[in-house]
LOTI-837776 format. One line per field, with one value per residue (C-alpha): residue number from 0; residue in three letters; x, y, z. Coordinates in pm, 1 decimal. Layout:
! residues N
n = NUM; ...
res = Ala; ...
xx = X; ...
yy = Y; ...
zz = Z; ...
This chain:
! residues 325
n = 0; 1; 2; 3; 4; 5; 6; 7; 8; 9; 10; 11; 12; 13; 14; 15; 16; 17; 18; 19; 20; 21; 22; 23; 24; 25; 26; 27; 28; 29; 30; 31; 32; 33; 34; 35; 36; 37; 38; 39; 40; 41; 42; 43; 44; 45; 46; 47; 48; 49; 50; 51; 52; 53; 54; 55; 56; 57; 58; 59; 60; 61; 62; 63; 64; 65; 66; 67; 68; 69; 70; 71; 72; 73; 74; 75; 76; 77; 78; 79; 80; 81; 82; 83; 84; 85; 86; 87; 88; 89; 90; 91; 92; 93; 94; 95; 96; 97; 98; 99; 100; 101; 102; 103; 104; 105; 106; 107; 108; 109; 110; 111; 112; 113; 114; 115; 116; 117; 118; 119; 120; 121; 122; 123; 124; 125; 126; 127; 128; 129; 130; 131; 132; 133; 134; 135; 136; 137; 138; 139; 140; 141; 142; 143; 144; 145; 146; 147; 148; 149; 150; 151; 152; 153; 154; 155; 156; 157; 158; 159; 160; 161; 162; 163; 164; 165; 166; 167; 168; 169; 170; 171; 172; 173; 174; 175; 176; 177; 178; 179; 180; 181; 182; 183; 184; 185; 186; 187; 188; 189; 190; 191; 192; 193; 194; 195; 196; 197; 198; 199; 200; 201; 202; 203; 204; 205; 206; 207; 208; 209; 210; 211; 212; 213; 214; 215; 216; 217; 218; 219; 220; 221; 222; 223; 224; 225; 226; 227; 228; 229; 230; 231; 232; 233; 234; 235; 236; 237; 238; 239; 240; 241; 242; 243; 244; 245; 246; 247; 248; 249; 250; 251; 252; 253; 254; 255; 256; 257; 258; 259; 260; 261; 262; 263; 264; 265; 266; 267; 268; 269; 270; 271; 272; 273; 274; 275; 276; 277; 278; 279; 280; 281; 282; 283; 284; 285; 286; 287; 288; 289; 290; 291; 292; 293; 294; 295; 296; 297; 298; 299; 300; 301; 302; 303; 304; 305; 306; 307; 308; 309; 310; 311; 312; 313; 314; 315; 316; 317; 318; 319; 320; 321; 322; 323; 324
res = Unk; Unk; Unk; Unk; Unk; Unk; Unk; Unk; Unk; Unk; Unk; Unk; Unk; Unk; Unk; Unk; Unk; Unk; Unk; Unk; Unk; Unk; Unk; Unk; Unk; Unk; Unk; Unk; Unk; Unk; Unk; Unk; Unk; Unk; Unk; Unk; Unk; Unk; Unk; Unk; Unk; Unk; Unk; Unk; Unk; Unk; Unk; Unk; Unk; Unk; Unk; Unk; Unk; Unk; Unk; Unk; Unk; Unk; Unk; Unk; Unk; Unk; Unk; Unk; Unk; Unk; Unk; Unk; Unk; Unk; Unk; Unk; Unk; Unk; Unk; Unk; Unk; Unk; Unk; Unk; Unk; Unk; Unk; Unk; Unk; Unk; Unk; Unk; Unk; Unk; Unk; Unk; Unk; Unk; Unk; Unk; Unk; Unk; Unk; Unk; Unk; Unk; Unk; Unk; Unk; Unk; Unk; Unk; Unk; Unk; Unk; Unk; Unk; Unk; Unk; Unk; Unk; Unk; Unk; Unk; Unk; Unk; Unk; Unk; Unk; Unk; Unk; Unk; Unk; Unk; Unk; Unk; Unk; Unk; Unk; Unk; Unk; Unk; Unk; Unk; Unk; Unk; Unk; Unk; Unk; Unk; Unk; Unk; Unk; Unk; Unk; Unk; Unk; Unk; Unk; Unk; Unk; Unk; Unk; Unk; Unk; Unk; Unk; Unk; Unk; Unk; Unk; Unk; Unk; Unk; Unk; Unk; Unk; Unk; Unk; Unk; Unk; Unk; Unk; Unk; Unk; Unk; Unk; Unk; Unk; Unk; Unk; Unk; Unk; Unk; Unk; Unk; Unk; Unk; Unk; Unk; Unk; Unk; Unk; Unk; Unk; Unk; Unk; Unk; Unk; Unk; Unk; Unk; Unk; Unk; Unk; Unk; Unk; Unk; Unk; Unk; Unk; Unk; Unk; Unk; Unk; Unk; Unk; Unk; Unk; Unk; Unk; Unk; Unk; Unk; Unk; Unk; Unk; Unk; Unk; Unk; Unk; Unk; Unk; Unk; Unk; Unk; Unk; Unk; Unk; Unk; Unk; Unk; Unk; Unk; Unk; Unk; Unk; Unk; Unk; Unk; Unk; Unk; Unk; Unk; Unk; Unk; Unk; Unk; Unk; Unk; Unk; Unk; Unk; Unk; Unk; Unk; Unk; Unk; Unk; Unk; Unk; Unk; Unk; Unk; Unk; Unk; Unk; Unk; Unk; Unk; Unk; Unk; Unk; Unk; Unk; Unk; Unk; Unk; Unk; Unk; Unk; Unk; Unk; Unk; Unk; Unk; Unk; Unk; Unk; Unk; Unk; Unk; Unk; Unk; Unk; Unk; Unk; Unk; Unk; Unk; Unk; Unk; Unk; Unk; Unk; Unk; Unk; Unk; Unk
xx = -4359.5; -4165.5; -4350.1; -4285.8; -4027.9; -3846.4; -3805.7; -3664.9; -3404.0; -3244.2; -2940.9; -2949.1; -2641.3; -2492.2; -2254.0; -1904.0; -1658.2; -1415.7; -1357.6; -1356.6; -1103.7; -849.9; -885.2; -724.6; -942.8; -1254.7; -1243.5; -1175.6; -1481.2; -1664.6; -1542.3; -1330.0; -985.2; -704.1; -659.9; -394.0; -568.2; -921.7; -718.0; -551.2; -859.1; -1024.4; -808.8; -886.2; -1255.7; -1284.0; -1079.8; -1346.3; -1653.4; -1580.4; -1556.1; -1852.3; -2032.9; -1931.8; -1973.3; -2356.4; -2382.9; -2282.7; -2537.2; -2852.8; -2768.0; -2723.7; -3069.3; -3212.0; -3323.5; -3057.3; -3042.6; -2845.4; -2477.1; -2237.0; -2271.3; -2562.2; -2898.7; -2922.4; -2644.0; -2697.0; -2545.0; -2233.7; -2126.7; -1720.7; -1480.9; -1473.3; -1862.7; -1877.1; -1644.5; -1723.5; -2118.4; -2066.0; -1815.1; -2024.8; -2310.8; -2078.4; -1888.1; -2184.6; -2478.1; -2774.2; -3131.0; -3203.5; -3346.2; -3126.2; -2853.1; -3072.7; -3079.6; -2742.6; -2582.2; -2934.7; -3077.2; -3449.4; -3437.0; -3531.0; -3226.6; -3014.8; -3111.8; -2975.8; -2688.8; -2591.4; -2693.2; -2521.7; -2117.0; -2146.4; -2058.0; -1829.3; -1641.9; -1618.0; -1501.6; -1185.2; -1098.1; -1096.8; -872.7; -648.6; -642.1; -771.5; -1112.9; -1056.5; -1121.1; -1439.9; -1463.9; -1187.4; -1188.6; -976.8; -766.8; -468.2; -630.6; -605.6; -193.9; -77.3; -284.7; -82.5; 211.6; 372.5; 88.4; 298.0; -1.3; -375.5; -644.4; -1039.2; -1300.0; -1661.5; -1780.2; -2151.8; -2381.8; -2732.6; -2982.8; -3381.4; -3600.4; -3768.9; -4163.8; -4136.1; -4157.7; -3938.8; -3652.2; -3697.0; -3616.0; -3294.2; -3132.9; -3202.7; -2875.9; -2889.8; -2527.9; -2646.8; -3024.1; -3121.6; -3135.3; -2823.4; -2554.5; -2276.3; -1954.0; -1654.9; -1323.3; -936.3; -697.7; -299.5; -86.2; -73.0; -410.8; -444.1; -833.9; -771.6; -1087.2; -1487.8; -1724.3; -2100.8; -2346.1; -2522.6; -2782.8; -2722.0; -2823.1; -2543.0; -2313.6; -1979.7; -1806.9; -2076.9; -2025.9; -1656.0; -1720.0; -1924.3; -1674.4; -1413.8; -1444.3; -1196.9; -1174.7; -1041.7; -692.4; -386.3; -70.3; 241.3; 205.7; -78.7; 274.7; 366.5; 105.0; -57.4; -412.1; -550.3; -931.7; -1099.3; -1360.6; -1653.0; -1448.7; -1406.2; -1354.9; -1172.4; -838.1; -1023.3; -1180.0; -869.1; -564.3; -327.7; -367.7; -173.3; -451.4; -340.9; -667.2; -731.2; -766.4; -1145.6; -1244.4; -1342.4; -1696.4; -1687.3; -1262.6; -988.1; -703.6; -405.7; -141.0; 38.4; -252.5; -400.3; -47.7; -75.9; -437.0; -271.3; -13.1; -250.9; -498.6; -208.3; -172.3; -519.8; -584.6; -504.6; -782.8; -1002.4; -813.4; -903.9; -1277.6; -1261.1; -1096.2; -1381.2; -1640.9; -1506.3; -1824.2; -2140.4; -2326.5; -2108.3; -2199.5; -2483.8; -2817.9; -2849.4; -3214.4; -3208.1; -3344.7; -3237.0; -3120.5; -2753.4; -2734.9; -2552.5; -2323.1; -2164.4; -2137.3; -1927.8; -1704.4; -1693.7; -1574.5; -1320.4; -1137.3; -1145.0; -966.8; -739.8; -693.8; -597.5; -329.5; -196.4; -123.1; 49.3; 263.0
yy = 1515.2; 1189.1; 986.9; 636.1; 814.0; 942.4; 682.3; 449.3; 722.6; 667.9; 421.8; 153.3; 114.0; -135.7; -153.2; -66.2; -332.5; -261.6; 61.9; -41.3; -268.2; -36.6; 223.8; 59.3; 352.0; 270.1; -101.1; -36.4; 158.4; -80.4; -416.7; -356.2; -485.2; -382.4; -476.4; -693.4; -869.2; -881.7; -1053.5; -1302.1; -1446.9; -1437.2; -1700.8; -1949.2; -1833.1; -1969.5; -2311.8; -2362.0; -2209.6; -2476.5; -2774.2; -2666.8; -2648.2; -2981.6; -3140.8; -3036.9; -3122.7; -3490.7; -3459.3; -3409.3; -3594.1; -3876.2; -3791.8; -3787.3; -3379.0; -3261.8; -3355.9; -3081.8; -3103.3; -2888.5; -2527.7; -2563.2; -2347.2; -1960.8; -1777.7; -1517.3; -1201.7; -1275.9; -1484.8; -1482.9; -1523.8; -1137.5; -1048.7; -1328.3; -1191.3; -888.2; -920.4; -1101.5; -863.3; -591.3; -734.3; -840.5; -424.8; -219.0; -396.0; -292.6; -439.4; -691.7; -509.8; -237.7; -514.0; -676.8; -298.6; -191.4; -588.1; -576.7; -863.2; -1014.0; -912.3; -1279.2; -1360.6; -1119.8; -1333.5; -1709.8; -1555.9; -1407.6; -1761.2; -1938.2; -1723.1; -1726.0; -2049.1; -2049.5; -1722.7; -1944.2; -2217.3; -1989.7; -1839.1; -2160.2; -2311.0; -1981.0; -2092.9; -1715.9; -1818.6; -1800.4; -2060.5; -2166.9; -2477.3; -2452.9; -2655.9; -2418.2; -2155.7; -2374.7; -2585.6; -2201.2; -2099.4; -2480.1; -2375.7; -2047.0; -2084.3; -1731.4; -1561.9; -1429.6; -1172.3; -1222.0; -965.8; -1058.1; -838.4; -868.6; -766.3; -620.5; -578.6; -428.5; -627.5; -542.3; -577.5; -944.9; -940.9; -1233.3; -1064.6; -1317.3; -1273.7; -885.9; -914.7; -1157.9; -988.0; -577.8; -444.1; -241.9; -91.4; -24.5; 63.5; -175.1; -500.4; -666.1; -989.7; -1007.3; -1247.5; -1310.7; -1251.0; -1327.2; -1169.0; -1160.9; -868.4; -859.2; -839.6; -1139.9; -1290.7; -1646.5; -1704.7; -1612.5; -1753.3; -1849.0; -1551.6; -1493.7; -1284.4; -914.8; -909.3; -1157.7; -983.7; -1010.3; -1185.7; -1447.7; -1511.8; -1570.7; -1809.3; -2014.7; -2099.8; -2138.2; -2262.0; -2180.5; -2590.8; -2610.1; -2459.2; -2592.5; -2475.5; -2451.3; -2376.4; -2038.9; -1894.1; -1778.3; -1594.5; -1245.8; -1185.6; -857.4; -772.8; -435.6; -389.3; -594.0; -873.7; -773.7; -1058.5; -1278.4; -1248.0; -1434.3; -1683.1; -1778.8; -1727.0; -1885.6; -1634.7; -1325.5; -1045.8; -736.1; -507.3; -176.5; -39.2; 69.2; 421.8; 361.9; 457.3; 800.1; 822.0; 891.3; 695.8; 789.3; 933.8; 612.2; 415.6; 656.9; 596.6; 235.6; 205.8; 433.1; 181.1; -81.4; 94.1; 168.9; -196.0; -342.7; -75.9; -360.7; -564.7; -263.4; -250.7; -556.6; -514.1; -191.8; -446.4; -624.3; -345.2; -209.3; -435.7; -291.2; -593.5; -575.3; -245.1; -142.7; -304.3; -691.8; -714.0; -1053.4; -1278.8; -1643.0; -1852.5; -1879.5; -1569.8; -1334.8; -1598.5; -1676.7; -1347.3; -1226.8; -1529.4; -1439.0; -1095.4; -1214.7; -1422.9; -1145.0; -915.4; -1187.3; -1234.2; -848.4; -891.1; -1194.5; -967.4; -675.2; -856.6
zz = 11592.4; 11462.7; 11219.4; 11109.1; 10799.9; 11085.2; 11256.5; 10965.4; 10916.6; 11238.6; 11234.2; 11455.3; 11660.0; 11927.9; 12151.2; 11960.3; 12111.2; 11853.7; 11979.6; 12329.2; 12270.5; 12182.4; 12439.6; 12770.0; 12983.8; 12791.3; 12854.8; 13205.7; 13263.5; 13133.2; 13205.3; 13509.3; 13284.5; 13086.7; 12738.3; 12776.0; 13089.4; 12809.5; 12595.0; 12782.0; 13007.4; 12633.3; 12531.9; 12802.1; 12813.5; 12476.3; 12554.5; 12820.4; 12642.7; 12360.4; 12618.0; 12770.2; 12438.4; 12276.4; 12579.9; 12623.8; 12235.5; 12311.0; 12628.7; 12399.3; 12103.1; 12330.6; 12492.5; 12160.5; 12198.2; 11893.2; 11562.1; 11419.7; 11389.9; 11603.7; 11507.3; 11329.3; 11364.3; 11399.0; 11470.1; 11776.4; 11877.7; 12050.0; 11769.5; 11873.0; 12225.5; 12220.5; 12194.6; 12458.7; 12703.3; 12683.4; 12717.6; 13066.5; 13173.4; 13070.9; 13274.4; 13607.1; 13564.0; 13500.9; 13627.7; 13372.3; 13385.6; 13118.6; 12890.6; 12896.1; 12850.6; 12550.5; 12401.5; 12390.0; 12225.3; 11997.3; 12121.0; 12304.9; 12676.1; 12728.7; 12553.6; 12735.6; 13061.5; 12869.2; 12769.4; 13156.2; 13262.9; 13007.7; 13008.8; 13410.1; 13473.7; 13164.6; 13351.7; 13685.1; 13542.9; 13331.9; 13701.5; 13864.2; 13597.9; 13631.0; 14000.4; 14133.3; 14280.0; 14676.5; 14882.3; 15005.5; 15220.6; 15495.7; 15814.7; 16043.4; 16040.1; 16046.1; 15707.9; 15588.9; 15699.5; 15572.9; 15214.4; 15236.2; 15385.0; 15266.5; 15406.0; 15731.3; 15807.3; 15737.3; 15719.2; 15848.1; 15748.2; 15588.0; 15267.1; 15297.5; 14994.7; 14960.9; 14837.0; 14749.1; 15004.8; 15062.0; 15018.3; 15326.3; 15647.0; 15799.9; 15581.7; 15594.5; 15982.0; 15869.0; 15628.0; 15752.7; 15876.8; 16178.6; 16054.1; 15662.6; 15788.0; 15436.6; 15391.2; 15288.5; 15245.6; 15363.3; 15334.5; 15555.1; 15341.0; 15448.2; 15215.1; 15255.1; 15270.5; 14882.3; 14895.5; 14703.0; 14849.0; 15016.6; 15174.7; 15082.6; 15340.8; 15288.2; 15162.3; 15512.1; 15576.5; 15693.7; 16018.3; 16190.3; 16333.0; 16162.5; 16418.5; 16533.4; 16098.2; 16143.8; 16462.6; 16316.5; 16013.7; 16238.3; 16508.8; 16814.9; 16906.9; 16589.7; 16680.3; 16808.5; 16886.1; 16651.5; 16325.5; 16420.2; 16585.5; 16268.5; 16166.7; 16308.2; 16211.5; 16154.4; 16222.0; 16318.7; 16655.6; 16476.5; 16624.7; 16947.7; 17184.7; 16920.0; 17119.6; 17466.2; 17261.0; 17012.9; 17228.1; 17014.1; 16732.7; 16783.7; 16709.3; 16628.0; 16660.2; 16756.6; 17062.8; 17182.0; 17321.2; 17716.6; 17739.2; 17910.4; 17844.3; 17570.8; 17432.2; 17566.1; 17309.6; 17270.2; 17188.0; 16930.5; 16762.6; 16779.6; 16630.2; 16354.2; 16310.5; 16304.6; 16083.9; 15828.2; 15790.9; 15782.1; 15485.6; 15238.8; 15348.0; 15269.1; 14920.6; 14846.1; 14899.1; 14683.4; 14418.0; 14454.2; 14415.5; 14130.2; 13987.1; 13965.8; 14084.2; 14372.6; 14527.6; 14366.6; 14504.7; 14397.7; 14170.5; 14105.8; 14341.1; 14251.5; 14527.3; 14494.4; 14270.8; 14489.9; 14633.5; 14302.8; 14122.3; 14505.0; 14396.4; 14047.9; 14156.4; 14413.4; 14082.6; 13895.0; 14132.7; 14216.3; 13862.8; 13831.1; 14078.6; 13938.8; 13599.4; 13790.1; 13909.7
């Protein structure tokens, strides 16, 4: 039996980002990054952690709610870039609870919740600057092609994510997905042929059906002629019907089964072909769930919550790409 002499014996350990740091594996596992990518979002982290921090100083001295001068008071846990980086990473790769989070960086578990609310926006705000975040408010399709004009082939698909179970009965109706057989989120995603993310729709609850989703953030009156010749767009049978209701794009989908018949050998070789090529769009949502909070199931239940950390993860993996190249 441990008794209290025991017990002050033990050595109290954190997390060891030190040694982290210099394993490229161990990083990965738990931050989802290289070293060398760590290192170099670190740097503008910091640029826009300190902007965010002087400028909330000047906020409440203004207001008359700080007297203190900048950097003054107790000094917390993640008391450098690294430690700060590294915590919301952390959080974002491996998705822990908040007090297992407070446990392993030594800190309050009501701490451990400020801090994730604090370094998410900072995050966002390094990825936007970085010019990785995908887009979010397009018109049309063609608003999309003359954003990306490279983009010669685009890939549709829809990024579903369990969430826990709503205590309102209405919402439990909303968001259970017949497909998943759990309640869930979902997002529409275009990515490119790189599979570089261009486009995140709305957070939306599971139920719609991935195409009526797509319809109703673009919609076909939107499209003209011209400039969609270019461009062949990629989707799998949860859009079936897309090609009679947007004429002018040139679909390239598979082929459905007959009910009651097979595919002929020729078409089994072109849904191959097809299937070969829409893999990257299926890449690209594997980028994206390399994050624990991604495809594990979503806890916290803050409007809004879900909706940013999908965009958060979307600029990271677009982030990712833009260093391997």
């Amino acid at each position: 039996m441990l008794t209290d002499k025991d017990l002050d014996d033990i050595e109290v350990t954190f997390m060891d980002i030190t040694r982290a740091l210099s394993q490229d594996r161990a990083i990965k596992a738990v931050t989802g990054m290289s070293i060398a990518e760590f290192k170099s979002l670190a740097e503008k982290f910091e640029r826009v952690y300190e902007m965010k921090r002087i400028k909330v100083y000047e906020e409440e001295v203004m207001s008359g709610k700080r007297k203190r001068q900048l950097g003054g008071g107790r000094k917390g846990k993640l008391d450098n870039t690294y430690k700060r980086l590294f915590f919301i990473l952390f959080y974002l790769k491996c998705y822990p609870t908040f007090d297992l989070l407070a446990l392993l960086f030594g800190m309050h578990r009501a701490n451990s919740y400020r801090n994730v609310q604090k370094l998410l926006p900072v995050i966002r705000e390094t990825l936007e600057g970085e010019m990785v975040l995908p887009k979010r408010k397009i018109r049309s399709l063609e608003e999309l092609f003359e954003i990306y004009p490279e983009s010669e082939e685009i890939f549709i698909d829809a990024v579903e994510r369990s969430i826990q179970r709503p205590k309102d009965k209405k919402k439990q109706r909303e968001f259970y997905s017949g497909k998943k057989k759990r309640h869930t989120q979902k997002n529409t995603i275009i990515t490119n042929k790189k599979r570089r993310i261009l486009y995140l729709g709305p957070t939306v609850e599971g139920k719609k059906h991935d195409y009526k989703a797509f319809k109703e953030e673009f919609p076909s009156s939107t499209l003209s002629a011209g400039l969609l010749e270019a461009f062949s767009v990629y989707a799998d049978l949860g859009y079936l019907g897309i090609e009679k209701e947007y004429p002018l794009l040139k679909i390239k989908m598979p082929k459905k089964k007959p009910k009651g018949k097979e595919l002929t050998l020729q078409e089994r070789m072109e849904n191959r072909k097809i299937s070969s090529v829409r893999i990257k769009v299926e890449h690209a949502i594997s980028g994206i769930k390399r994050f624990g909070i991604i495809w594990g199931v979503l806890r916290n239940r803050k409007e809004g919550f879900g909706d940013k950390v999908m965009e958060i993860a979307c600029g990271l993996w677009n982030y990712h790409l833009s260093k391997a190249n």
